[in-house]
N, C-alpha and C positions, 0 to 999 in steps of 0.2 A: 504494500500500500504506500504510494508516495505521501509527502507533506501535503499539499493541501487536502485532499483525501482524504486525511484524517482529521486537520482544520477542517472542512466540510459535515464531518461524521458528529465530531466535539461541539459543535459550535453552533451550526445552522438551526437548532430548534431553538435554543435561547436568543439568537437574532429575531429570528419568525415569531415569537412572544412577544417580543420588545417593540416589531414594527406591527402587530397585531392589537398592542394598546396603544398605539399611535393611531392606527388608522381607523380602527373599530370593525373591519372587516376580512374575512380569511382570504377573500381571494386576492385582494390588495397588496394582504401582508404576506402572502406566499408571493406574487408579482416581486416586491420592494425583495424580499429578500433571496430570488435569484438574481436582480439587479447588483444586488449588495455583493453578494457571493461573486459574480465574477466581475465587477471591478475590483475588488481585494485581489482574484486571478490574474488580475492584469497588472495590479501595480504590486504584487505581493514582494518585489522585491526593494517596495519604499517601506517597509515596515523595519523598522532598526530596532527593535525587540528594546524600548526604553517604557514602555506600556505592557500590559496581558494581551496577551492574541486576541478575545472577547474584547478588551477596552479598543481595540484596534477596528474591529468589525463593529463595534455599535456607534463608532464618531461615522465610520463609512454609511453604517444605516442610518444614521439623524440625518446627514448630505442625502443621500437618496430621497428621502420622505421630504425633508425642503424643497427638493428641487422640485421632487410630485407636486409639493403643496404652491408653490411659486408658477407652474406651467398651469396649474388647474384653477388659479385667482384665488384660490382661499388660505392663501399663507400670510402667518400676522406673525414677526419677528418676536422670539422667544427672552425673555428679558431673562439679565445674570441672576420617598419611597414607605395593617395587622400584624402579624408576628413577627419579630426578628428575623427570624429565619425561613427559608422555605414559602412553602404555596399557600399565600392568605387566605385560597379557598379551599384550603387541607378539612374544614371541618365542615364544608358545606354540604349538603344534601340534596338539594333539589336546583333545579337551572332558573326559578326566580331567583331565590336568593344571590348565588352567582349573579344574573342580570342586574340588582338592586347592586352588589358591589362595583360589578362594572361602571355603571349608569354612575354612581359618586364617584370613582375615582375619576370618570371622564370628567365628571364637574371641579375637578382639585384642580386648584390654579396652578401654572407655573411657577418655579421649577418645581413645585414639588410634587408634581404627576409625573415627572419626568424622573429626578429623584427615586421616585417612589417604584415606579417604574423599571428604571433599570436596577434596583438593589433585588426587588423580588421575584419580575419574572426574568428578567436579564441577568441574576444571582452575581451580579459584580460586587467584589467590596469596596468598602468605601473610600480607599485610595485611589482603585481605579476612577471610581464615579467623581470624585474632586476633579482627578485629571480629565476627563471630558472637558467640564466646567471651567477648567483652567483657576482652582480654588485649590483649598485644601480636605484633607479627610476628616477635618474636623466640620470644616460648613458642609461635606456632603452628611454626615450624621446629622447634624442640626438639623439639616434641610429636611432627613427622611422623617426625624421624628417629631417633627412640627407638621409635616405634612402628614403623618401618622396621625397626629389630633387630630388634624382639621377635616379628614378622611372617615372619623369614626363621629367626627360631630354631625359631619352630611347625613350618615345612614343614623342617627337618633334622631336630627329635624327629620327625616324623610318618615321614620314611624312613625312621629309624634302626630303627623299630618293625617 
């Protein structure tokens, strides 16, 4: 199995999660992320291993998903991530519920859907997700776990309603 091949193997569902809450829809985010997949094929040899191969492919997938959002008029410049770990929807049961989280974290403002985003279904840690942001790994913590409140306050207004 050569290198990318394996980059491909490791890599491409956590891409496809990550342009998949971006975009809100699967065929989009399978589209965006063979886009993504082989421009990284094509420039894979500008990658200077000073980031994670994943922090390398999710700066590649935000460029893809801008440039979508910029060709299609609905791109609005992004201004400067439940549980610690793992799948927020690890304890849900049925596909409302799911739907009710999706639906709020779509409503969680920048960066901290973004944030939010790539720590749990893009499972970066939080040095990599600073470096995106061009921050530290301390504002990308901050960011997740204030966007974590503000995540869990949507879905209490939402029941209260």
């Amino acid at each position: 199995m050569d290198a990318f091949e394996a980059l491909y193997r490791n890599s491409s569902g956590k891409v496809y999660r990550y342009l998949l809450s971006l975009t809100g829809s699967p065929e989009r985010a399978e589209e965006l992320t063979a886009e993504t997949l082989y421009r990284a094929y094509l420039h894979i040899d500008r990658f200077q291993g000073r980031s994670s191969v994943d922090t390398w492919l999710f700066s590649i997938a935000k460029n893809v998903w801008r440039t979508e959002q910029r060709r299609a008029g609905r791109f609005t410049d992004l201004p400067e991530d439940f549980p610690e770990e793992g799948d927020p929807l690890a304890g849900v049961e049925d596909h409302d519920s799911a739907m009710r989280i999706h639906q709020a974290l779509h409503r969680l403002p920048e960066p901290f859907r973004e944030v939010f985003t790539l720590r749990v279904f893009g499972e970066l840690k939080f040095a990599d997700i600073g470096a995106i942001f061009g921050k530290s790994e301390s504002w990308a913590k901050m960011t997740f776990y204030r966007g974590k409140d503000k995540l869990l306050t949507l879905l209490d207004e939402e029941e209260s309603l």
